[in-house]
Residue, then its C-alpha position, 0 to 999 in steps of 0.5 A: x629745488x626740482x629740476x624742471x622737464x621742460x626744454x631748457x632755454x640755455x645754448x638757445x632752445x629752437x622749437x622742434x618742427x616738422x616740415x611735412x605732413x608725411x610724417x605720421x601721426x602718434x595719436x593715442x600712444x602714451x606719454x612714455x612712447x611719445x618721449x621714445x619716439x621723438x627721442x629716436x627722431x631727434x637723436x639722428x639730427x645734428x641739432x636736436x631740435x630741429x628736423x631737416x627738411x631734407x629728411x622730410x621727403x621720403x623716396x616714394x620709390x624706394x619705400x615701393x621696392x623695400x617695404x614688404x607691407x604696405x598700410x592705407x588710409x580708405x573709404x568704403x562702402x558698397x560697390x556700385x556704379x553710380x558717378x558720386x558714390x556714398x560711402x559708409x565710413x573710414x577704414x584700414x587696408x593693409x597690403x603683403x603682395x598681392x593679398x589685402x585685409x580691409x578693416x574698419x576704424x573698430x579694426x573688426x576685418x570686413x573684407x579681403x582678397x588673396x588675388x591682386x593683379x597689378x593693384x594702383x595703390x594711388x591716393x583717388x584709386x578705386x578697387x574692389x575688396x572682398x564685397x566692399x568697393x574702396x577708395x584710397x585716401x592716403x599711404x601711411x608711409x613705415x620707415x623707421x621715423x615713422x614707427x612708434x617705440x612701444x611694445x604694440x606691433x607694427x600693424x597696431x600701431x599703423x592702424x592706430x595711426x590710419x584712423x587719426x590721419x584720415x581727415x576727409x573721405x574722398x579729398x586727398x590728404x594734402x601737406x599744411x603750409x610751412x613755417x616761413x623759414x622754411x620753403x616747400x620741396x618742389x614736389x609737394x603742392x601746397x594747400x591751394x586747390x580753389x581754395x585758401x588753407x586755414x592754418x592754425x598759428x604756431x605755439x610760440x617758444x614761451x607755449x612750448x615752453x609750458x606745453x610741450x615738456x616732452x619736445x615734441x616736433x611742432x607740426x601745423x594744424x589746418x583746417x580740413x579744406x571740406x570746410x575751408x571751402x565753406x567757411x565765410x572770412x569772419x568765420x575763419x576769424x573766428x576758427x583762429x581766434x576760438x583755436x588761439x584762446x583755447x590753447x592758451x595762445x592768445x591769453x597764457x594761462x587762460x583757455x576760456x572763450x565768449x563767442x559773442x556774434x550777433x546772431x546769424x553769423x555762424x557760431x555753430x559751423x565755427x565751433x563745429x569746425x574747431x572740435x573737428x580740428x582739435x578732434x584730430x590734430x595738434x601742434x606737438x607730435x599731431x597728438x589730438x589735442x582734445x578727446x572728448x567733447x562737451x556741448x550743452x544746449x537749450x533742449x530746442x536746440x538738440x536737433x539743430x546742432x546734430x543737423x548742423x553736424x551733419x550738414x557741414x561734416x556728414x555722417x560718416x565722419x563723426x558720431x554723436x551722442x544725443x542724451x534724451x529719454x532712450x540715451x544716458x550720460x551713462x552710457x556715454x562711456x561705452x561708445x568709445x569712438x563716439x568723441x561728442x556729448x550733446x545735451x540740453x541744460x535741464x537734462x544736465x542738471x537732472x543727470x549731472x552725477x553720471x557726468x561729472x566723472x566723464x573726463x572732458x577736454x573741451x566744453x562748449x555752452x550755447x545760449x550762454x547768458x542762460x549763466x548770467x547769474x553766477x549764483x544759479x544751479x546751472x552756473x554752480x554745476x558746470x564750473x563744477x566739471x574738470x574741464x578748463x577749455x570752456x566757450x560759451x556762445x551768446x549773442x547778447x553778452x550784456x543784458x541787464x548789468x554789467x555783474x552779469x557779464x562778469x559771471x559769463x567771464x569768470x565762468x570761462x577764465x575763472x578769476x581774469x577779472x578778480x573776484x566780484x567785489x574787485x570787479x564792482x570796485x574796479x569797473x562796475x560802479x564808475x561804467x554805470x555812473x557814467x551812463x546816467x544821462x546827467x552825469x558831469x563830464x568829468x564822470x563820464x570821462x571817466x567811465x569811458x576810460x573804464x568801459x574801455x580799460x574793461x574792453x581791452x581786458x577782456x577783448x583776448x578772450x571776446x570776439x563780437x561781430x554784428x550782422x552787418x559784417x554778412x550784410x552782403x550775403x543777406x538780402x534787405x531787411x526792413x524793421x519797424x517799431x510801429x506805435x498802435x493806438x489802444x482801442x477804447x476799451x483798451x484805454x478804459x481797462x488800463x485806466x482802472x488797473x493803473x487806478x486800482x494801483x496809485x489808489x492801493x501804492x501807499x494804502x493800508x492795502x498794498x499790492x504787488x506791482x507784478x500782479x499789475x504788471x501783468x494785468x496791463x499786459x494782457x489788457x495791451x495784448x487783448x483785453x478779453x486775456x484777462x478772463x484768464x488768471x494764473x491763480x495768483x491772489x493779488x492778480x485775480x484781485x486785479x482782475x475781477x476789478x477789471x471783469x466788471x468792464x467786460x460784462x456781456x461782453x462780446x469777443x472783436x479783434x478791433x478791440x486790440x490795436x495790434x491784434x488788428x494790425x497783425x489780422x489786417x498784415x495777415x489778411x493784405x500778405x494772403x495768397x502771397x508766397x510769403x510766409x509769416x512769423x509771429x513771436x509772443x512771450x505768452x501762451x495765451x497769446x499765441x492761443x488767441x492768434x491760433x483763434x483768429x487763423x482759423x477763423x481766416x483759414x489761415x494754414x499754420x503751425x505752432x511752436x511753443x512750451x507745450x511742443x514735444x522735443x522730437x516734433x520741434x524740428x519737423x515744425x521748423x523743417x515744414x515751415x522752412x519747405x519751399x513745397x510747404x502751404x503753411x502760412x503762418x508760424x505761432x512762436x513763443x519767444x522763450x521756447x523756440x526764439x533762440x537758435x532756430x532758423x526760420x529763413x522760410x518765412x521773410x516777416x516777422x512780427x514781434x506782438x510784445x516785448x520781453x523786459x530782457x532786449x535779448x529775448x526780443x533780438x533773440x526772436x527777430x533774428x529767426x529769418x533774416x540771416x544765411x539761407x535767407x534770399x527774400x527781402x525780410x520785414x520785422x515789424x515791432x508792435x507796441x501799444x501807445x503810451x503804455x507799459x509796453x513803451x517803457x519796457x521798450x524805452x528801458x531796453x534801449x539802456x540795456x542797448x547801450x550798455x552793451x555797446x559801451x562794454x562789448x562792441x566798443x562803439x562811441x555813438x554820439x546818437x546812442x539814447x540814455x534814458x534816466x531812472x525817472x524817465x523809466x521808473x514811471x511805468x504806471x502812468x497813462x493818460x491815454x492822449x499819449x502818440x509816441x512817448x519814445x519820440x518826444x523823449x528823444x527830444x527830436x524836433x523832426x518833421x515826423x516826414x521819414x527824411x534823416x538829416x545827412x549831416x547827422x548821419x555822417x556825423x553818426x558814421x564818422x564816430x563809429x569806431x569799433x574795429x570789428x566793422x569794416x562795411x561802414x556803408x551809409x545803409x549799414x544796419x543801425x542798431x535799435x539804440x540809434x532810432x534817432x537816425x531811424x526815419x521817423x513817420x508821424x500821422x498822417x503817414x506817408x500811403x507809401x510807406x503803409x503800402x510798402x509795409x502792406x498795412x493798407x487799412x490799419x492806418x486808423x490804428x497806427x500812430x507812429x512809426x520808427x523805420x529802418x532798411x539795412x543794405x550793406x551789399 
């Protein structure tokens, strides 16, 4: 039988530590020079696992008197007199005397001097070297623990070592906060400094165990504090969580992890925050633990993510490599001190043969309900990569049904939840059972146990917090789901489409319902889009029915509801200094809006499929400028709602909505999250009694799916909507206010007044232990309209003032209202 490596647990294996930071790092040495070095270390101790504290503090004084040379960690750029200097990247400074060599992290020599007169070599000073100005970060001490048993010299080693210690340009390096069996040398200052240290937890016997064969000391990870100091307390949170999931901490024998906030909670600075720690520490021997870093990413998302880099890291202390036309994966290869890949998901898949020899230690996948179907190319090739650290960001981990969300698991824990069939058996069939609206309670009950069993398996590996957790940060947000009456000639059209359907559904001439579909959504949209046909046969078959109607025809914003209430919010918010966002799904669509703002001389931008990638972040950046005129932003949901930040703009109107509830939750989180600081108002348009209704009605369910299986709510006002209830999409009587508020069975007075025992009631049930606001304002989510107020016609003038639709009021039939105020 083979004899292990691994430490052995007789006479009482104790885990190797280090109690302080002055101990310098062997980043980069081989595996056989770590095992030399900690050997020599542990060897000099009485117990051989452990290292003494009192062998931690060097004496500073000494080490001056005794060591001929001396080796600092710096930043340099060029000399000038400014207050608050910019500096142009990291280096080395290597001292013999009164002669000093500056090199920079290539080690290429860029400056020296042979005439030092009484140098300060104190972390903070500031010196002249050759023609570059520096700044000492931190001394890399060489006495005899800290020198590398390996056949490189002395100053490679040292110069090695300087580039992996160096953690912030201009922040001392300070010592991270102890284990708590051990206390602090008086002299050394904890991590303290106007801000609270963020220290990674500590690998545990059972992980040294598996992980640390070599017996490697145990030394602490922190947070550098440039990012401490910004970081939100969820997002610590979820550093920690990412870091413990990651290393195989939280979950042994797992390093997946489902990042799934809402969206507008900071997943990028957290995962930013995670590579830079791993990047340049690790809990065994300070060894990095990850070299090379994968990020995948929507294509509109490229810009977005190099800017937040740089925004919460700046240039100097990291490299990225951006694959586009000009950039390779290829070429990745020769950037050696390039440690990040950041590519879109199309070009992945075009390129993935330059890929998938790179080797990876961590991969990080935004977006990631794009992997919802484990049989699509995307999904097949990045499980392809060799790389088992895998996070994937979402902020809908549950959209349609619950295989989907056993595709995102398995991609990130391959095999947690056994294979499809087992998932199907164990959880799928008895959780969606249970949510049929009149399922016995036995069933039910059932069910809940499930969602809960499925919850608590994957909750190791999950972390989801809604945006009321930054409630108090943003300002108010108001949302709408306003219910527009269709024109006559809207009901006309529709009527013959849903005709032309019952007549063909069992004839002899049988049609596709997604050419009807499509039909009735441009007719809700604006009738005159129908002139417009995808070239598909059964559509245009729809539609030169329906062309006979529009014969002469002559183009009127009030032939669309919603076309003019968003033209009358447009024209009532002019001259304001609000700026306006609104999303469709559809190009036509946003074409005809681009019409009526230039017939309005409205100022405005458009971002939609046809945008070139390297002028979508300029868009977002003029929109967002306070010195910008722009008035009015054209989104298409499917290519700029995800990701972008739109805080520029304080309204949003939704104009249709997308089968998918991500797609549209996606898009109306574009303004109202951190940055934002005007009150923010998203308004949901939807044609009454149409299909636009039941797509609406249908994503309710899809709501509280998700809420049964992630967030792990019990709301007694959460909808459940039945299979007939949403089956019947072709049907319209035209007389219909709000569909959606009858099948609630509300017996409300249609006044806005909320009944207060319903809403403790609401509040009480809330048991989800990843809220701790449970404010009476906190933020409802759109599954619980039946603690919305509610606004039937005729519809209080204070209420349309308050939403500016002065003048609309023809047009609107309904109106579902929500304020969320958490602070």
């Amino acid at each position: 039988m083979r004899k292990s490596n691994a430490p052995s647990k007789r006479g009482g294996f104790v885990s190797p530590i280090i109690t302080s930071s002055n101990i310098s790092s062997i980043n980069q040495l081989g595996n056989n020079a770590l095992k030399e070095r900690q050997t020599s270390i542990l060897d000099k101790k009485s117990n051989p696992g452990v290292i003494h504290k009192q062998d931690q503090k060097p004496n500073l004084d000494s080490t001056k008197c005794s060591v001929k040379t001396r080796y600092f960690t710096v930043v340099y750029g060029k000399p000038t007199k400014k207050k608050h200097k910019t500096w142009e990247g990291d280096g080395t400074l290597k001292v013999e005397e009164k002669s000093a060599i500056l090199k920079d992290d290539s080690g290429v020599v860029i400056g020296q001097s042979s005439k030092l007169s009484n140098p300060v070599f104190t972390d903070g000073s500031q010196l002249f070297i050759g023609g570059k100005e520096i700044e000492i970060v931190c001394e890399i001490l060489t006495d005899g623990q800290n020198i590398p048993s390996n056949k490189r010299t002395l100053d490679e080693n040292v110069e090695e070592e300087a580039k992996e210690e160096f953690s912030s340009k201009k922040k001392k390096l300070l010592d991270s906060p102890l284990s708590r069996s051990f206390s602090l040398p008086k002299d050394i200052v904890p991590l303290s400094n106007g801000f609270t240290p963020l220290v990674m937890p500590r690998p545990d016997d059972q992980h040294q165990w598996h992980y640390n064969p070599g017996h490697l000391a145990v030394t602490d990870v922190s947070v550098d504090p440039f990012l401490c100091r910004v970081l939100r307390p969820h997002q610590r949170e979820g550093v920690e969580f990412l870091y413990r999931c990651v290393m195989g901490i939280r979950s042994p024998g797992w390093t997946g992890a489902i990042l799934a906030d809402e969206m507008g909670l900071g997943k990028t600075i957290q995962c930013i925050t995670l590579i830079w720690t791993l990047l340049k520490q690790g809990p065994y021997g300070k060894v990095p633990v990850v070299q090379k870093v994968l990020i995948v990413v929507p294509s509109s998302l490229i810009e977005n993510w190099n800017n937040e880099f740089i925004r919460w890291l700046g240039s100097h202390r990291i490299k990225l490599f951006l694959v586009n036309k000009k950039r390779k994966p290829k070429d990745f290869k020769s950037y050696h001190q390039i440690p990040v890949m950041i590519i879109s998901y199309e070009m992945f898949l075009r390129c993935f043969d330059e890929i998938k020899d790179i080797k990876f230690d961590l991969m990080i996948c935004d977006e990631g309900h794009r992997l919802k179907n484990s049989n699509i190319r995307t999904n097949n090739v990045l499980n392809e990569m060799n790389c088992k650290r895998r996070i994937l960001l979402t902020g809908t981990p549950v959209q349609n049904d619950l295989q989907e969300f056993f595709s995102l698991v398995d991609f990130v824990n391959p095999g947690i939840l056994g294979t499809l069939l087992e998932f199907k058996t164990n959880f799928e069939s008895c959780i969606m059972a249970s949510r049929e609206p009149n399922a016995p309670k036995e069933l039910v009950d059932d069910g809940e146990k499930k969602a809960d069993e499925l919850n608590r398996a994957t909750n190791s590996f999950i972390l989801r917090r809604t945006q009321s957790i930054i409630g108090k940060f943003l300002p108010k947000k108001h949302e709408y789901v306003v219910f527009c009456e269709p024109s006559n000639l809207q009901k006309c059209m529709y009527t013959m489409a849903t005709d032309y359907w019952n007549e063909r559904e069992t004839g002899a001439e049988q049609i596709s319902h997604l050419a009807v579909i499509s039909a009735l959504k441009k007719i809700c949209n604006h009738p005159t889009l129908i002139f417009k046909s995808n070239n598909e046969n059964e559509e245009e078959n729809v539609i030169n029915c329906l062309l006979k109607t529009l014969d002469g025809y002559t183009f009127r914003i009030e032939d669309s509801a919603k076309l003019k209430v968003t033209a009358q919010l447009l024209e009532n918010l002019k001259g304001s200094k609000e700026k306006i966002v609104i999303v469709s799904n559809f190009t036509q669509t946003l074409d005809l809006l681009e019409k009526v703002c230039n017939v309005k001389e409205y100022k405005f931008l458009k971002f939609d499929g046809s945008t070139v990638s390297s002028k979508r972040n300029d868009i977002v950046n003029t929109f967002n400028s306070v010195n910008s005129d722009v008035y009015v932003l054209l989104l298409s949901s499917k290519a700029g709602g995800v990701g972008l930040n739109l805080i520029g703009g304080s309204r949003l109107i939704l104009y249709d909505s997308d089968w998918n509830p991500a797609t549209d939750l996606q898009a109306m989180a574009r303004i109202w999250r951190d940055g934002q600081k005007k009150t923010v108002h998203i308004y949901r348009l939807l044609t009454s009694g149409t299909l636009e209704e039941k797509i609406f009605q249908r994503q309710l369910t899809k709501a509280g799916l998700s809420e049964a299986v992630v967030d792990s709510t019990s709301n007694s006002a959460s909808i459940k909507l039945s299979k007939e209830e949403i089956k019947d999409l072709f049907t319209f009587t035209g007389k219909d206010k709000c569909l959606t508020h009858s099948m609630l069975n509300c017996d409300c007075s249609g006044d806005g007044v909320i009944p207060e025992d319903g809403l403790k009631e609401e509040i009480e049930n809330d048991d989800s232990q990843l809220l701790s606001n449970k404010s009476s304002q906190s933020s409802l989510r759109m599954n619980q309209l039946l603690q919305w107020e509610h606004h039937d016609v005729p519809i209080d003038p204070e209420i349309i003032d308050g939403m500016k639709l002065n003048k609309s009021e023809f047009y609107i039939n309904f109106i579902f209202r929500n304020t969320t105020q958490c602070n």
